[in-house]
C-alpha positions as CSV (number, residue, x, y, z in Angstrom):
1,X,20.0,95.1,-105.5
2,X,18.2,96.5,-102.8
3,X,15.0,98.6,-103.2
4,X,15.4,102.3,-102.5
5,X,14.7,103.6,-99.3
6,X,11.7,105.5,-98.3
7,X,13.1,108.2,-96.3
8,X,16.4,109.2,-98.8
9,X,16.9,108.1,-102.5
10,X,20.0,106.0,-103.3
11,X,20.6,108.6,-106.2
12,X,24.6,109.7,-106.4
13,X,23.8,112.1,-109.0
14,X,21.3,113.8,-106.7
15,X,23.4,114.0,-103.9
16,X,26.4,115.0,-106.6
17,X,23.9,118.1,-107.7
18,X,23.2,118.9,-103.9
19,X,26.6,118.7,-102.9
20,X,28.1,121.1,-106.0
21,X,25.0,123.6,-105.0
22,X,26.0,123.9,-101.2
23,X,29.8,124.0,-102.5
24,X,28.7,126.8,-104.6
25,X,26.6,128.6,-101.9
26,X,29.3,128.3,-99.7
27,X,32.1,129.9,-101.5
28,X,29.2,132.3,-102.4
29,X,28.5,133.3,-99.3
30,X,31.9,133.5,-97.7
31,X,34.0,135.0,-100.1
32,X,32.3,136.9,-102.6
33,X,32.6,140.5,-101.5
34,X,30.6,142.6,-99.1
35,X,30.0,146.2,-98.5
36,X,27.3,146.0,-95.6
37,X,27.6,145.5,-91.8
38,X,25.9,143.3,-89.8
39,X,23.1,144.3,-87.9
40,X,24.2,143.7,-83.6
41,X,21.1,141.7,-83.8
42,X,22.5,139.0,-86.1
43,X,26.2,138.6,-85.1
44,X,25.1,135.2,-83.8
45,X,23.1,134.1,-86.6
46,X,26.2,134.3,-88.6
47,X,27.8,130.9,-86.7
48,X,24.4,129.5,-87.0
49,X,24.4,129.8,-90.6
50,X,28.0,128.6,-90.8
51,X,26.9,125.4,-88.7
52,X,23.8,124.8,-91.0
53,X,26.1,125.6,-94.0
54,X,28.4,122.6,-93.4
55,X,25.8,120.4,-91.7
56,X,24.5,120.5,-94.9
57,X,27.5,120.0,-96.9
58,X,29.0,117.0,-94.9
59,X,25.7,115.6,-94.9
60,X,25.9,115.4,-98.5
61,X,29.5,114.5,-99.1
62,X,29.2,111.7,-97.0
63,X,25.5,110.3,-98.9
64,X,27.9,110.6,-101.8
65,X,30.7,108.7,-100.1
66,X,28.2,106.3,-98.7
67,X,26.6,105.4,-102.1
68,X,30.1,104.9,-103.9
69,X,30.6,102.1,-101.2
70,X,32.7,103.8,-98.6
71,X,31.6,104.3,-95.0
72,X,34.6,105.3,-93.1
73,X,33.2,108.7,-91.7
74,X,36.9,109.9,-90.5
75,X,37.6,111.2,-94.4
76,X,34.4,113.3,-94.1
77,X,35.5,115.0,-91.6
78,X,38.5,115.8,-92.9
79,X,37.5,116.9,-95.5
80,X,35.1,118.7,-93.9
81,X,37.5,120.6,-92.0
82,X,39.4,121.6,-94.6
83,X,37.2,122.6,-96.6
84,X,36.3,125.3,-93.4
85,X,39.6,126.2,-92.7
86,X,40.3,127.1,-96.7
87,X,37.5,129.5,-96.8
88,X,39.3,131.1,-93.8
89,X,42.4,131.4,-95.3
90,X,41.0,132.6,-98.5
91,X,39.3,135.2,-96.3
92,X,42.4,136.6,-94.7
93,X,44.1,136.8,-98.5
94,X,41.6,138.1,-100.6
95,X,40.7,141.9,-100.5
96,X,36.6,140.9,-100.3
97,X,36.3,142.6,-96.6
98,X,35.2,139.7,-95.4
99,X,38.0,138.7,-92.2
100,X,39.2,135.3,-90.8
101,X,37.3,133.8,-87.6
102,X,38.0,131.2,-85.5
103,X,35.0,130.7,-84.1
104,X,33.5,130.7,-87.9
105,X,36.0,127.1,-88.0
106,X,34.4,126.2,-84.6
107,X,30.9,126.8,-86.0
108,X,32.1,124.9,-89.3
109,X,33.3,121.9,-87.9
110,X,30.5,121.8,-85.5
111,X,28.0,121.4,-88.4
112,X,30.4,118.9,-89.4
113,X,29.8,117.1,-86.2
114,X,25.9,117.4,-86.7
115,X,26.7,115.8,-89.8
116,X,28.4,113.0,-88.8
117,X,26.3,111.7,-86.4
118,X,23.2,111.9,-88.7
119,X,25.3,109.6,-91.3
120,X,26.5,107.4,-88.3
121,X,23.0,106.8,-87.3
122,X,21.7,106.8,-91.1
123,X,24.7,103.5,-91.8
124,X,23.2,101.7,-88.7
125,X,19.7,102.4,-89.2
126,X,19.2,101.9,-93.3
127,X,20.3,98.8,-94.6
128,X,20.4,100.2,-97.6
129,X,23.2,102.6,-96.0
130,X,25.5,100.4,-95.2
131,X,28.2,98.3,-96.6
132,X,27.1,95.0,-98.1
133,X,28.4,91.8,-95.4
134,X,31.4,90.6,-97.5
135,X,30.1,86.8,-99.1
136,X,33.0,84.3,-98.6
C-alpha cells in the first residue's frame, strides 16, 4: 500500500462524486432549454467553457480509471469524445433551442486533450499514479 499523495487523494469515491457532478453540469448546461441570447461579447467564451467543461470531466474519468488500475489513456478519450459528440446530437433532436456546433466538438475534444496530457504527466510523475511493476 502506498501512502497517499500530497498533491491528489487516491479516493475513487471522490473522483466518482466529482465526475457524476460535472456529468451533471454538463448535460445541464448543454441541453436543458434556453430562452436568452448571447451577448456578441461572449460568443467565444462559450468554446472556452466547453474546453474547461471536458478538461474537467476527462480529468476526472481518467483519476477514476487510474485508481481502478487502468492507465491506458486511449479509452478516455474515447470516451471523451463521445460523450461530446452525444450532447451534439442530443442538441440537434431535442426542441431546447439550443443548435449542434462543430466547433463546440472541437472545443470538447480539445479539453479532452488538456486532459490527457495532465493524466499522462500525473502516471509518470506520481508513483502512486501508476501501475504497480508486475512481481514475477
Amino acid at each position: 500500500m502506498t501512502k497517499p499523495s500530497k498533491i491528489l487523494p487516491r479516493s475513487v469515491k471522490l473522483y466518482l462524486t466529482l465526475l457524476t457532478i460535472s456529468t451533471g453540469l454538463i448535460i445541464y448546461g448543454t441541453l436543458f432549454p434556453t430562452d436568452y441570447d448571447v451577448p456578441h461579447g461572449l460568443i467565444g467564451m462559450d468554446k472556452l467553457v466547453h474546453v474547461v467543461m471536458f478538461a474537467t470531466w476527462s480529468f476526472f474519468y481518467g483519476l477514476v480509471r487510474f485508481l481502478k488500475d487502468k492507465y491506458k489513456l486511449l479509452p478516455v478519450f474515447l470516451v471523451s469524445t463521445f460523450f461530446g459528440l452525444l450532447i451534439e446530437v442530443f442538441q440537434y433532436f431535442l426542441p431546447t433551442g439550443r443548435s449542434a456546433e462543430l466547433m463546440d466538438l472541437i472545443a470538447d475534444s480539445t479539453g479532452t486533450g488538456i486532459a490527457l496530457v495532465l493524466l499522462y504527466l500525473l502516471s509518470r510523475k506520481i508513483p502512486e499514479f501508476q501501475p504497480e511493476p508486475s512481481s514475477e
